[in-house]
Backbone as CSV, one residue per row, in Angstrom:
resi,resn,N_x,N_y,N_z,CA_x,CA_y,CA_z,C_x,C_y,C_z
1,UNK,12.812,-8.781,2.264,12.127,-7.511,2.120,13.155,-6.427,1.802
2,UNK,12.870,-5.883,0.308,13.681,-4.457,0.078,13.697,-3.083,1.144
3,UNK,14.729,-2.648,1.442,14.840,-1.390,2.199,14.913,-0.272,1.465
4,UNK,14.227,0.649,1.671,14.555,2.007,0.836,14.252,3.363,1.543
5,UNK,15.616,4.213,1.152,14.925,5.305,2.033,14.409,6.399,1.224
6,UNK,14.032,7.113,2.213,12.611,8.191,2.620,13.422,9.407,2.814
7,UNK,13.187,10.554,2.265,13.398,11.874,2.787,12.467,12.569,2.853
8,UNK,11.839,13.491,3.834,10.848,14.540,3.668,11.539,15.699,4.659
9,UNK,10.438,16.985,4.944,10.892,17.882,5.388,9.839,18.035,6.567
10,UNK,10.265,18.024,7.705,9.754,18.512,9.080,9.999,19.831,9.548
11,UNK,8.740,20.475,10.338,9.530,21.417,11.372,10.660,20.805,12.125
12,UNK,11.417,22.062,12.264,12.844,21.812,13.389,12.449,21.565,14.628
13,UNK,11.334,22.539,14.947,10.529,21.891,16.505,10.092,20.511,16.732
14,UNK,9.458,20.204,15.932,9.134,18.934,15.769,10.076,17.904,15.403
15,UNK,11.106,17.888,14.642,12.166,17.293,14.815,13.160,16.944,16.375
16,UNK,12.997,18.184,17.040,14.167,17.802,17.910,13.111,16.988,19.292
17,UNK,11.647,17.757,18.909,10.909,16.671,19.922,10.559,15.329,19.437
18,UNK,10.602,14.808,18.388,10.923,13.382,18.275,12.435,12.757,18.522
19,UNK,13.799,13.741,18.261,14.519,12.879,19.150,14.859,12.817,20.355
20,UNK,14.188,14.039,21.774,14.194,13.374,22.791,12.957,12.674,23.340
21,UNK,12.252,12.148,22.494,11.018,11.145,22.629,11.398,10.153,22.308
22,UNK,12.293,10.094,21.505,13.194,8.310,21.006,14.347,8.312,21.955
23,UNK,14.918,9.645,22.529,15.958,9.259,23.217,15.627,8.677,24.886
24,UNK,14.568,8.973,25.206,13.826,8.835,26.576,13.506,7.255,26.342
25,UNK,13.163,7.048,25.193,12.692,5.604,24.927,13.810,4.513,24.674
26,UNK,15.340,5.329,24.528,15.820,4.806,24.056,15.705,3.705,22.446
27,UNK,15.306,4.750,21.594,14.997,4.410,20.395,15.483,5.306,19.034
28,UNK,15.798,5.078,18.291,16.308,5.747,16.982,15.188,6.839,16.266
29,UNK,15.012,7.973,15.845,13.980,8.685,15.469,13.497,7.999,14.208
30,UNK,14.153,7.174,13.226,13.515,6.365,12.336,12.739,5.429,12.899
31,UNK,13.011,4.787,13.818,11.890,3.705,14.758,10.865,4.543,15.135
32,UNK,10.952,5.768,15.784,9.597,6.591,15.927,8.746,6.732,14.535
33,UNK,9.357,7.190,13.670,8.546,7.642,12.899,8.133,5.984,11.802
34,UNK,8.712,4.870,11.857,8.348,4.008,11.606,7.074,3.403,12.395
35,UNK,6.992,3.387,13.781,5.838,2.932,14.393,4.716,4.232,14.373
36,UNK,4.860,5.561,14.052,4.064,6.021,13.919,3.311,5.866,13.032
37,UNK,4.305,5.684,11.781,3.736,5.518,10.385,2.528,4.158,10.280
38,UNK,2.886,3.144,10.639,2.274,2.033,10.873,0.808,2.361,11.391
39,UNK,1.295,2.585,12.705,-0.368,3.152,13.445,-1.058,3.930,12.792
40,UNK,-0.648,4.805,12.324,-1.312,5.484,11.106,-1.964,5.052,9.845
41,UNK,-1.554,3.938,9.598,-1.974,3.410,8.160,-2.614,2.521,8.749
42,UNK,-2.485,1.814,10.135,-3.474,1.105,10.605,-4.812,1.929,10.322
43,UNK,-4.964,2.968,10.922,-6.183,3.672,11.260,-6.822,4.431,10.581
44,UNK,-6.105,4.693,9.572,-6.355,4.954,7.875,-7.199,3.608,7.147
45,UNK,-6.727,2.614,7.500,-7.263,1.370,6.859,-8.709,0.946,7.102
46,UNK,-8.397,1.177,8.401,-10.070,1.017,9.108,-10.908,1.973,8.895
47,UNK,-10.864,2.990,8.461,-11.402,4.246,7.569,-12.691,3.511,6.342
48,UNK,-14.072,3.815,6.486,-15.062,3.266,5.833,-14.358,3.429,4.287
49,UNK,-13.891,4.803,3.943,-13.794,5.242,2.631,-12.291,3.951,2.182
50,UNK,-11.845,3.598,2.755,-10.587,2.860,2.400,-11.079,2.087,2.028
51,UNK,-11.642,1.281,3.193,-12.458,-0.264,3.294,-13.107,-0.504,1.915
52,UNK,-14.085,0.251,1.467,-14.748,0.455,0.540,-14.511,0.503,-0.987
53,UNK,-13.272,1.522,-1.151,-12.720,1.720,-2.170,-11.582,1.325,-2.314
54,UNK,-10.857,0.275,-1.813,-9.057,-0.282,-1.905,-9.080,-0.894,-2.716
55,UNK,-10.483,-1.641,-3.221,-10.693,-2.381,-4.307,-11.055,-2.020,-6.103
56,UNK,-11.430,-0.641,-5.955,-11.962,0.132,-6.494,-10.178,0.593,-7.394
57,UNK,-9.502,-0.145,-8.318,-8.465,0.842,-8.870,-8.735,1.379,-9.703
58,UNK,-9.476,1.458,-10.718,-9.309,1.989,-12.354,-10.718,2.816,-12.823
59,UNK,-11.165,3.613,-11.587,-12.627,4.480,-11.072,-12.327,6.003,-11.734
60,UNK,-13.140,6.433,-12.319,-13.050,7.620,-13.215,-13.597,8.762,-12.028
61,UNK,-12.945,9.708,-12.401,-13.539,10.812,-11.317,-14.767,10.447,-11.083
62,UNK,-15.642,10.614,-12.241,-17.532,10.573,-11.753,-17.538,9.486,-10.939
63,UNK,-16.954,8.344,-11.229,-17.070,6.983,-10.319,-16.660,6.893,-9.295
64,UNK,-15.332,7.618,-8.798,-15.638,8.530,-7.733,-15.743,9.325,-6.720
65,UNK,-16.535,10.535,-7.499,-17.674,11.208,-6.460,-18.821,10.310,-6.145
66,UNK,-18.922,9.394,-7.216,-20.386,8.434,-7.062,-20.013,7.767,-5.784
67,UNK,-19.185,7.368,-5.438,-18.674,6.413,-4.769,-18.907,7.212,-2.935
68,UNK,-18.400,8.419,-3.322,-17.917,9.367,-2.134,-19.217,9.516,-1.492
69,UNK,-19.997,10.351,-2.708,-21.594,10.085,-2.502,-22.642,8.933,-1.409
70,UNK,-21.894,7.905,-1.956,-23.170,6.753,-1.420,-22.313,6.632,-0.208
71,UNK,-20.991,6.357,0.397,-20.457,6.411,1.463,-20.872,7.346,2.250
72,UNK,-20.887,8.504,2.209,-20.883,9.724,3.196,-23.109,9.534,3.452
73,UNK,-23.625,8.772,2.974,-24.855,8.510,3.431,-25.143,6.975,3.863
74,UNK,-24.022,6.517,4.141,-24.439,5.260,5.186,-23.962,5.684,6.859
75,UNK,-24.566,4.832,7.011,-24.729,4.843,9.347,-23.528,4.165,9.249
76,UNK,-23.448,3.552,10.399,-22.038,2.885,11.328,-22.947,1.286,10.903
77,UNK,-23.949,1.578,11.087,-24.714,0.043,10.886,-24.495,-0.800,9.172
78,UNK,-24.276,0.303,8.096,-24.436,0.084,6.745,-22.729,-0.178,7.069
79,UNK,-21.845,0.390,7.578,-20.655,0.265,7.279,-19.912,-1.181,7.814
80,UNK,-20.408,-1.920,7.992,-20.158,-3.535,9.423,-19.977,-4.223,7.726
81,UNK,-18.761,-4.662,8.107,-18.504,-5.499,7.021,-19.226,-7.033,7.753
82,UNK,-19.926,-7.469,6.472,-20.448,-9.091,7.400,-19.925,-9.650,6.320
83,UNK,-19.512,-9.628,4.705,-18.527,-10.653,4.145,-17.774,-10.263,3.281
84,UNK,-16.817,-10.814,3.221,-16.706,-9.928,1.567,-15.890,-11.414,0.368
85,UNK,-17.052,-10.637,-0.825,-16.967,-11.513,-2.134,-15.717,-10.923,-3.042
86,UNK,-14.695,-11.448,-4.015,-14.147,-10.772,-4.735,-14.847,-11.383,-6.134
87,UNK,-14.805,-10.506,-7.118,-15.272,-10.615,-8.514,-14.357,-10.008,-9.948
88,UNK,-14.010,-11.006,-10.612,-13.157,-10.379,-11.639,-14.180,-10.511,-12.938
89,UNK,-13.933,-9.375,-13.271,-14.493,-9.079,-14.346,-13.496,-9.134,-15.959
């Protein structure tokens, strides 16, 4: 597996409270923000609109809002994955 790094920009507050939250843990602030990141994309994933559309690459705007559309009017009951088919076209 390739390694590559990452730069972005944080508050300074928020910076120095992730490193005594890694330092209490005894952990590196890249390990924090690595397991955060994770849990995050976990819970992003499980997200109906993900689920739905991860499959969806080459969707034209109208396709979608169409899409956004019929999601944002299903229940918790419409959203239960019971199988899933793949289809190449």
């Amino acid at each position: 597996m390739a390694v590559k790094a990452l730069n972005f920009k944080m508050d300074e507050t928020e910076i120095l409270d992730m490193k005594k939250v890694a330092s209490v843990f005894n952990m590196t602030v890249t390990d924090v923000v690595k397991e955060a990141v994770k849990e995050y994309l976990t819970k992003m994933k499980s997200d109906p609109f993900y689920r739905l559309t991860v499959n969806v690459e080459d969707a034209s705007a109208e396709e979608s809002a169409e899409i956004l559309e019929e999601i944002e009017g299903l229940s918790d009951e419409d959203l239960t994955i019971a199988s899933v088919k793949r289809f190449t076209v």
